[in-house]
C-alpha positions as a Markdown table, in Angstrom:
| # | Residue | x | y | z |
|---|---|---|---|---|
| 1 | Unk | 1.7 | -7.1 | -10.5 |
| 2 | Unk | -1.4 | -7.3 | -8.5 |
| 3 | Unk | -0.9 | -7.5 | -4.7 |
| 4 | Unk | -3.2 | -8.6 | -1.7 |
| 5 | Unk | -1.7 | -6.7 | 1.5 |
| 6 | Unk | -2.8 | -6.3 | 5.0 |
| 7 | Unk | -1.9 | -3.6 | 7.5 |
| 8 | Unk | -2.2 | -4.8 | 11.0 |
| 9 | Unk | -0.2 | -3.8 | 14.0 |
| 10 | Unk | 2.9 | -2.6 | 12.7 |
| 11 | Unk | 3.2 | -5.7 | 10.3 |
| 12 | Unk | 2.1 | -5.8 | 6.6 |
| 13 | Unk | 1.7 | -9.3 | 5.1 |
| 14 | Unk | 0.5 | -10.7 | 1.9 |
| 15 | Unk | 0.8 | -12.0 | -1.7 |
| 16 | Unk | 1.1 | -11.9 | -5.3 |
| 17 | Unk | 0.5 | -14.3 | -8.1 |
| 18 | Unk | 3.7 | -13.4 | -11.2 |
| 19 | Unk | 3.0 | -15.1 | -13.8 |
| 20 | Unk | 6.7 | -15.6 | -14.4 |
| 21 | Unk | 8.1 | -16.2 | -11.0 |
| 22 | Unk | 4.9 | -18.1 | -9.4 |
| 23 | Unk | 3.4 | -17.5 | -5.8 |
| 24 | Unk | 5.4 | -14.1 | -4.0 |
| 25 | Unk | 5.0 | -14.0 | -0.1 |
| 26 | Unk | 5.0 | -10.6 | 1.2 |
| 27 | Unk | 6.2 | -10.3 | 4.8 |
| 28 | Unk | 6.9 | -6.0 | 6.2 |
| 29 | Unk | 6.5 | -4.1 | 8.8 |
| 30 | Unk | 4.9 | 0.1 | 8.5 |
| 31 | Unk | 5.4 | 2.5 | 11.1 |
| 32 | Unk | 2.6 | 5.2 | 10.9 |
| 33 | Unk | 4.6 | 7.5 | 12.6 |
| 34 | Unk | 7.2 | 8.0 | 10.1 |
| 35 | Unk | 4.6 | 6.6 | 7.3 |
| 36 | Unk | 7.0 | 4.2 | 5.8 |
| 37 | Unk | 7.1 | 0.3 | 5.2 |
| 38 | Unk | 9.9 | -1.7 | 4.5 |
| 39 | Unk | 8.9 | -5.3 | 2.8 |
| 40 | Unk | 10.7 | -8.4 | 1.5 |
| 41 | Unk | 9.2 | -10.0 | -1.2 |
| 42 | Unk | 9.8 | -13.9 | -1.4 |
| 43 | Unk | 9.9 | -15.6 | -4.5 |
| 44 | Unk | 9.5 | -19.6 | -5.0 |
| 45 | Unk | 13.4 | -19.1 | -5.9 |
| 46 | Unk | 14.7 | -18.8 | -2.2 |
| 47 | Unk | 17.8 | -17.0 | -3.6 |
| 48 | Unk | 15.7 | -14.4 | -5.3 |
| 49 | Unk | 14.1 | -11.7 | -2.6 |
| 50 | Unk | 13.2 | -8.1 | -3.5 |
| 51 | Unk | 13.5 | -5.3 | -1.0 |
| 52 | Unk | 11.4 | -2.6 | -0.7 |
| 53 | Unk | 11.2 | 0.4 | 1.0 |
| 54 | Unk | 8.5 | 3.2 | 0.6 |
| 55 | Unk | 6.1 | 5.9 | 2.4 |
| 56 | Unk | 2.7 | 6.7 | 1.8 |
| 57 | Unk | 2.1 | 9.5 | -0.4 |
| 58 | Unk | -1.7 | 10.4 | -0.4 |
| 59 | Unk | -3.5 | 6.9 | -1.5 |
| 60 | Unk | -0.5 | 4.8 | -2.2 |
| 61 | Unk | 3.0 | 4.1 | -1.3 |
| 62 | Unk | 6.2 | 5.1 | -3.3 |
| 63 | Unk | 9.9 | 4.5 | -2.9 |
| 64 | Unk | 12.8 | 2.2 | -4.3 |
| 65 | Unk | 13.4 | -1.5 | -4.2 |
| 66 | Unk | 16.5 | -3.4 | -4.7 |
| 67 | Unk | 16.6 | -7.6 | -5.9 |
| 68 | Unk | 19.5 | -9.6 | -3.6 |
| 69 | Unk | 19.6 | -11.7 | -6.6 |
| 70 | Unk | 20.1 | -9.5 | -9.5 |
| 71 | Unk | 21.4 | -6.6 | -8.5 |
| 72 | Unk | 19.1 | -4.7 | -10.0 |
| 73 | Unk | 17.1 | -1.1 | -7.9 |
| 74 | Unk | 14.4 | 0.9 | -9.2 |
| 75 | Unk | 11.4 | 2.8 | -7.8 |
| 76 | Unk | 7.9 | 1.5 | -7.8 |
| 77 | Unk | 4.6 | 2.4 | -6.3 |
| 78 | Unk | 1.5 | 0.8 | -4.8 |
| 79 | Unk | -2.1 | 2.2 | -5.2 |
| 80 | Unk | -5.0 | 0.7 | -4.3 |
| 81 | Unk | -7.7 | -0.4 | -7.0 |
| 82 | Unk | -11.6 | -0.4 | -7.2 |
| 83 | Unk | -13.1 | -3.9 | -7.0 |
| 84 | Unk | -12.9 | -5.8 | -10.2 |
| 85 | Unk | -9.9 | -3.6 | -11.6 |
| 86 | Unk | -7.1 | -5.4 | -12.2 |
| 87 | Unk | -2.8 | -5.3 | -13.3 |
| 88 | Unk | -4.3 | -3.7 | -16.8 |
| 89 | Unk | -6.6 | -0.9 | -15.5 |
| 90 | Unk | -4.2 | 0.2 | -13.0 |
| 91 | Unk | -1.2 | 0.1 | -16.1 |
| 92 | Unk | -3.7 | 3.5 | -17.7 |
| 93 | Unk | -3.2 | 5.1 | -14.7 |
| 94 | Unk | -0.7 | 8.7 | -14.8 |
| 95 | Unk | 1.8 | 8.8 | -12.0 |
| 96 | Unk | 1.0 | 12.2 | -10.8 |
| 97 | Unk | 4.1 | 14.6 | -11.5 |
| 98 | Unk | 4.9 | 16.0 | -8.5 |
| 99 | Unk | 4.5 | 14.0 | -4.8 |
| 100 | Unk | 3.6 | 15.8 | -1.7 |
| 101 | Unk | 3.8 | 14.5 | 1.8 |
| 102 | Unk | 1.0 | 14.0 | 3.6 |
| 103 | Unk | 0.4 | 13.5 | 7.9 |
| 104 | Unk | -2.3 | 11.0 | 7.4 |
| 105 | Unk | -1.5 | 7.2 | 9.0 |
| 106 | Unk | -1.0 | 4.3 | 6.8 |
């Protein structure tokens, strides 16, 4: 999935087009101080929202979601990608096996 989020004040926003579920609304908030951000992400189904929760880990964020709908929880993680890279590119990439915390803001 390939997202479009913004960071401003404490508040991440954004959105996502899934080819299976349509247009996903993004609505967070991030707290630099603890580098986390919990978002909701809102599906055209209005029963169907995903939770996530995560904390920035070098360049990206990783950490576990949960879906209201489903039932289901898993982990996932964000990273950002070079202009003109897309869902496919990013797929090649290795998750790096071992995470270290880092003291840098979000």
């Amino acid at each position: 999935m390939d997202l479009h989020l913004e960071f401003v004040k404490g508040v991440v926003t954004g959105e996502s087009l899934e080819p299976a579920s349509g247009i996903v609304r993004i609505v967070g908030t991030y707290h630099t101080d603890i580098l986390e951000v919990r978002m909701t992400l809102h599906f055209e189904d209005p029963a169907d929202l995903d939770d996530f929760r995560g904390f920035r880990e070098g360049k990206g964020i990783w950490g576990t979601f949960a879906c209201r709908k489903y039932g289901c929880r898993g982990g996932f993680q964000i990273w950002p990608v070079a202009p003109g890279e897309g869902a496919e590119e990013a797929l090649e990439a290795e998750a790096p096996s071992e995470l270290t915390t880092s003291n840098r803001p979000l």
